[in-house]
C-alpha positions as protocol buffer text, in pm:
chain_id: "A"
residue {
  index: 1
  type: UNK
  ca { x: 13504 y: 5253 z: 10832 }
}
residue {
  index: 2
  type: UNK
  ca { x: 13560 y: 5588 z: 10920 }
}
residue {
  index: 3
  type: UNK
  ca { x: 13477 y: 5749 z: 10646 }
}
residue {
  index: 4
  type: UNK
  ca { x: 13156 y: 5575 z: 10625 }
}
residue {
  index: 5
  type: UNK
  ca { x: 13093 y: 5721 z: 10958 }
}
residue {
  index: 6
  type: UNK
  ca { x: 13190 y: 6042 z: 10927 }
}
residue {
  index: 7
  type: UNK
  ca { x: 12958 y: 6029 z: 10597 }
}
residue {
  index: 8
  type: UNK
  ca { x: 12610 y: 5901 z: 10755 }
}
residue {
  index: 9
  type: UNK
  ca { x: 12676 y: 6182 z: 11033 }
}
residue {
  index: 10
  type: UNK
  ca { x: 12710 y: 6435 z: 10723 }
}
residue {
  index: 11
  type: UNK
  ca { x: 12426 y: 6314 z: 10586 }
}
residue {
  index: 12
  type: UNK
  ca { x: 12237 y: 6314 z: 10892 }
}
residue {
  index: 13
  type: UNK
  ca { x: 12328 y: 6641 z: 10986 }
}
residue {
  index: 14
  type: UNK
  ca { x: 12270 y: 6758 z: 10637 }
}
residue {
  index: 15
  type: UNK
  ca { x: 11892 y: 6606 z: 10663 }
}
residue {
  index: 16
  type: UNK
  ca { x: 11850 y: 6760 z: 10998 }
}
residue {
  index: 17
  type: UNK
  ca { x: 11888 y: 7140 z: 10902 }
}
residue {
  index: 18
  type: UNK
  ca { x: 11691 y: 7055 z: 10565 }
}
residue {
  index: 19
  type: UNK
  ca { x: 11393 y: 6909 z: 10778 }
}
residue {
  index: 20
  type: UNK
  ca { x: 11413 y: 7182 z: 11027 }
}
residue {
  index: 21
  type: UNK
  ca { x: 11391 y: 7465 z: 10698 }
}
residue {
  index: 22
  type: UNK
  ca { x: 11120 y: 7314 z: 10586 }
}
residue {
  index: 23
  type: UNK
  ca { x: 10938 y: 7276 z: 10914 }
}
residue {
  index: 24
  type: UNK
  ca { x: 10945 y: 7679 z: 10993 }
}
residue {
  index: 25
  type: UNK
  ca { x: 10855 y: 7775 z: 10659 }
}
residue {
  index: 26
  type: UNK
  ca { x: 10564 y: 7527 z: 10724 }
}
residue {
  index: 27
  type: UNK
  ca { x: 10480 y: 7745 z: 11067 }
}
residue {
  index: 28
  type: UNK
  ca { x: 10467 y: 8103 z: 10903 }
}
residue {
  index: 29
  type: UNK
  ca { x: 10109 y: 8189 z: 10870 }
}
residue {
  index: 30
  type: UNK
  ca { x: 9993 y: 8264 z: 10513 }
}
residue {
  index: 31
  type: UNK
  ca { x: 9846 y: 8629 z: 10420 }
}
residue {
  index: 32
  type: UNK
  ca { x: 9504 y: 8509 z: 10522 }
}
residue {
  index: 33
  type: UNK
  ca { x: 9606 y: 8375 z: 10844 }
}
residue {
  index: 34
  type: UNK
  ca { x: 9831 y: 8737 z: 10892 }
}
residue {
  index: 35
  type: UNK
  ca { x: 9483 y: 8888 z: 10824 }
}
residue {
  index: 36
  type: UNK
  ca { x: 9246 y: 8648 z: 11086 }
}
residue {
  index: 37
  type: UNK
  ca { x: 9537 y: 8691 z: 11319 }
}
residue {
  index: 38
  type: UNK
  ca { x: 9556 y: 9068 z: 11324 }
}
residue {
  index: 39
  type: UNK
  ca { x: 9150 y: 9106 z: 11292 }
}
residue {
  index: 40
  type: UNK
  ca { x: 9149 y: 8915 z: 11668 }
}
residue {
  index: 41
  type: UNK
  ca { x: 9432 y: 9142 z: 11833 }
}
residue {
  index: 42
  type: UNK
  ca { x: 9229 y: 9426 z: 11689 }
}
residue {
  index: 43
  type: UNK
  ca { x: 8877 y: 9292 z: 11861 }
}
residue {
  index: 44
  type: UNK
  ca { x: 9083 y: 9174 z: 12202 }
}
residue {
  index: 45
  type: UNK
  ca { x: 9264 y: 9573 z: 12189 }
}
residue {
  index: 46
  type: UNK
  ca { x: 9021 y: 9765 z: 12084 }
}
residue {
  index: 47
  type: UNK
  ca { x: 8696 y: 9567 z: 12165 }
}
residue {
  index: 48
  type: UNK
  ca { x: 8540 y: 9555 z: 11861 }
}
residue {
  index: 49
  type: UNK
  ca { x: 8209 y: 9397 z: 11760 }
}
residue {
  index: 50
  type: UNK
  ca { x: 8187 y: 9089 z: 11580 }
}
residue {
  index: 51
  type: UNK
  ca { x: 8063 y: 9293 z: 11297 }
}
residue {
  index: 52
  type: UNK
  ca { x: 8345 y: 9497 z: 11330 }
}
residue {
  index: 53
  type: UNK
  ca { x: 8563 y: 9222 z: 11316 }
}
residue {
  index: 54
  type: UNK
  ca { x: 8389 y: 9037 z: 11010 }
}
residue {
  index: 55
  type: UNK
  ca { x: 8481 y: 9396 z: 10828 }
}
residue {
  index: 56
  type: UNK
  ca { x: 8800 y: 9436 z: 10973 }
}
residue {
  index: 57
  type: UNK
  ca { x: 8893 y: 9070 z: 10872 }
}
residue {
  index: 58
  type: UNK
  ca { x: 8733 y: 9123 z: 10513 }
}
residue {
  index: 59
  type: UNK
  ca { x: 8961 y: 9454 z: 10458 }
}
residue {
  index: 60
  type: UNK
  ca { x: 9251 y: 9284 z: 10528 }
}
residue {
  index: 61
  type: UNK
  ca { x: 9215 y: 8965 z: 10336 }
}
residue {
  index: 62
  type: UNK
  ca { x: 9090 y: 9169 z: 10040 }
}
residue {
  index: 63
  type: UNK
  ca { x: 9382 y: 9453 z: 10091 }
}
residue {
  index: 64
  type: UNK
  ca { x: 9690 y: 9239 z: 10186 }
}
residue {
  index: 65
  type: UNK
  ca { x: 9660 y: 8999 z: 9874 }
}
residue {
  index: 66
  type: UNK
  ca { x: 9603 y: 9320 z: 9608 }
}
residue {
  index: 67
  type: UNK
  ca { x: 9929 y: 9519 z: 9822 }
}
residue {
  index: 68
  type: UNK
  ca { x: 10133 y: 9141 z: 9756 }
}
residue {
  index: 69
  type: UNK
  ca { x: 10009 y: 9149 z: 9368 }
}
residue {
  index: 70
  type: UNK
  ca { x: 10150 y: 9517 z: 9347 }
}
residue {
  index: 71
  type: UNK
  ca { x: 10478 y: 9451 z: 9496 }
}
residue {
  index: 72
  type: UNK
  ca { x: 10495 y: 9144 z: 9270 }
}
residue {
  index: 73
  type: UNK
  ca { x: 10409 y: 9343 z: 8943 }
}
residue {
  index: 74
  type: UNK
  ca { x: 10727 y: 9540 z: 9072 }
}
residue {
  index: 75
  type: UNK
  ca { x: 10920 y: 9221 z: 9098 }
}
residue {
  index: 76
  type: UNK
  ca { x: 10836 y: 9095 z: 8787 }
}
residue {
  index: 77
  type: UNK
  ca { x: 10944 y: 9453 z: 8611 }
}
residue {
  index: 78
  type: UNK
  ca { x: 11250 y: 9411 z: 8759 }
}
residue {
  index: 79
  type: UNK
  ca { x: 11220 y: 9677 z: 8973 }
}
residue {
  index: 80
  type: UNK
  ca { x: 11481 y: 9790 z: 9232 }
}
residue {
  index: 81
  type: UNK
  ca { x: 11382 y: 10128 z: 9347 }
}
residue {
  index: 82
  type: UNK
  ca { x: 11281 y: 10042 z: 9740 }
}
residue {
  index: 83
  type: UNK
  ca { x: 11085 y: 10409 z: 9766 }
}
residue {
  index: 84
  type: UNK
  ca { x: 10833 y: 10237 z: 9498 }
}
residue {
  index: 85
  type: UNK
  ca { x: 10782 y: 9930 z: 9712 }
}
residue {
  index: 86
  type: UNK
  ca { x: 10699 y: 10155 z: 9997 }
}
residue {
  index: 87
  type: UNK
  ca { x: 10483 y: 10365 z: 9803 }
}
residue {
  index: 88
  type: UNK
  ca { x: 10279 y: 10099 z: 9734 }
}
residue {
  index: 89
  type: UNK
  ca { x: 10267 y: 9973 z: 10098 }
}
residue {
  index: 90
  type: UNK
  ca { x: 10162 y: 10313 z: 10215 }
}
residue {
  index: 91
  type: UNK
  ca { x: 9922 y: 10327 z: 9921 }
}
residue {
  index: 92
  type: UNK
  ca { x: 9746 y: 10040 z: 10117 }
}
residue {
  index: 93
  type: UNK
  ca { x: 9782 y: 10125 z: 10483 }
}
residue {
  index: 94
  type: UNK
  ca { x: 9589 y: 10444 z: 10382 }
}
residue {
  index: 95
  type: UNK
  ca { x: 9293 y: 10252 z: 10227 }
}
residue {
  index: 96
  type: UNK
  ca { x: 9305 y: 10002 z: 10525 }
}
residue {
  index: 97
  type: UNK
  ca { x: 9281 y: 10326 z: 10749 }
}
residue {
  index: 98
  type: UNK
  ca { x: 9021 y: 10487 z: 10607 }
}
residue {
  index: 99
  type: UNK
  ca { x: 8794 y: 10191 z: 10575 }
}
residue {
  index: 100
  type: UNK
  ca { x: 8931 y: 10141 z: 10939 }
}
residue {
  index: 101
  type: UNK
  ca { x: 8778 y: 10519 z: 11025 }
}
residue {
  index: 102
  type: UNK
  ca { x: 8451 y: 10415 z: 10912 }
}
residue {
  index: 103
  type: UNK
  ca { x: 8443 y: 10080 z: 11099 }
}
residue {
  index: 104
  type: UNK
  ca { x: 8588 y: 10234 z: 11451 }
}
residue {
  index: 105
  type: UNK
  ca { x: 8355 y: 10437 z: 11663 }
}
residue {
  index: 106
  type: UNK
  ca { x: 8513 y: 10785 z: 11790 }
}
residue {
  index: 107
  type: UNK
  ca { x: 8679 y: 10599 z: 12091 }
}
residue {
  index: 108
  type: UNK
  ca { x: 8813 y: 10307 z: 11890 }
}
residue {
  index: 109
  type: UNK
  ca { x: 8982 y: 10495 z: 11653 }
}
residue {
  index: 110
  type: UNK
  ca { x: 9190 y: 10722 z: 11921 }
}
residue {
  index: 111
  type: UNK
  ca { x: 9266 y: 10376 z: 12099 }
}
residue {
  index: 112
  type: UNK
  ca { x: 9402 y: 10238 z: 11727 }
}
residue {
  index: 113
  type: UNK
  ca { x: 9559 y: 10591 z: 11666 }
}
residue {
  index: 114
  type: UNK
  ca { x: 9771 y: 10502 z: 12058 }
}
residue {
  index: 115
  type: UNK
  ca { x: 9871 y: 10192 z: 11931 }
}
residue {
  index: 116
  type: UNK
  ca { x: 10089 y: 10320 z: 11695 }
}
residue {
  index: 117
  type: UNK
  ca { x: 9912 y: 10426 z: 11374 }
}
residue {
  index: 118
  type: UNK
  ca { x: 9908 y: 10801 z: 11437 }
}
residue {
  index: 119
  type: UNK
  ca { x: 10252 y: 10766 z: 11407 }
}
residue {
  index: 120
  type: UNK
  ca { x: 10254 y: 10577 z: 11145 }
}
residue {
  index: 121
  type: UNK
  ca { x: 10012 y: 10745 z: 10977 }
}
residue {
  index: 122
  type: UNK
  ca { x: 10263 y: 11073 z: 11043 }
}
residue {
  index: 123
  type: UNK
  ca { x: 10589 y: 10883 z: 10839 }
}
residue {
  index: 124
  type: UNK
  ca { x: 10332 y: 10791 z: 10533 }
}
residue {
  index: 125
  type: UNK
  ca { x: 10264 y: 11166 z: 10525 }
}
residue {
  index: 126
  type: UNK
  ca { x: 10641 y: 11250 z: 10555 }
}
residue {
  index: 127
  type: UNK
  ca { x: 10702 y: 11033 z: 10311 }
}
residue {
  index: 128
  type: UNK
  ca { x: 10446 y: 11136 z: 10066 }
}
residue {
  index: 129
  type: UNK
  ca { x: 10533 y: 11520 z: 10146 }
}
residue {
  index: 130
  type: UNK
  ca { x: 10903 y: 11417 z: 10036 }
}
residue {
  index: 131
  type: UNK
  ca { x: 10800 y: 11257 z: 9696 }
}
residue {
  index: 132
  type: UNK
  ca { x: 10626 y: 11562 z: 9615 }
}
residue {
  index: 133
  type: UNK
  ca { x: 10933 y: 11735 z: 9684 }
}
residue {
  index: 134
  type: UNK
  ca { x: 10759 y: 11914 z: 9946 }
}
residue {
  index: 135
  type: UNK
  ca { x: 10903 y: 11960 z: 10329 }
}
């Protein structure tokens, strides 16, 4: 009688973690959702116009599904070098910036530049500087 006990509490416990897995895999957003979600903190931040938000939003669904299919032509080569996954990331954070300069008035930009992407913008560089075997 035990036994049968201790078994259905196994079991239950065992269905318990397996329900509660599949339930926050369920609650991460998808790559177009990532892309609506960051297109609104961009308009609440920065104060963008719906028109720059329809643009914004269009970038990054167009951008983030062609960075995935890079990094999955990578996985699919078998490749383990982590400098080319970044390469390709910073391959796209430069188009989404640029197309980002041309959506952003002057005062829009520098706000977007405060929030972190100067400095990001900086490490790409770095980065790129280094793989050219530059300083």
């Amino acid at each position: 009688m035990k036994l049968k006990v201790l078994l259905l509490i196994s079991f239950l416990m065992i269905f318990s973690c397996y329900a509660a897995s599949a339930q926050q895999q369920e609650e991460q957003p998808d790559i177009f959702e990532q892309a609506e979600m960051e297109a609104d903190r961009l308009q609440r931040v920065l104060d963008l116009e719906d028109w720059q938000v329809f643009y914004v939003d269009s970038t990054l669904k167009h951008d983030f599904p062609a960075m995935m299919a890079e990094y999955e032509e990578l996985r699919n080569s078998k490749v383990s070098n982590t400098s080319m996954y970044v390469a390709v990331q910073d391959k796209w954070m430069e188009q989404i910036d640029a197309t980002y300069r041309k959506i952003f008035t002057e005062e829009q930009w520098a706000a977007y530049l405060k929030q972190g992407a100067a400095k990001a913008q900086k490490a790409r560089a770095k980065r790129k500087a280094k793989a050219q075997g530059g300083k």
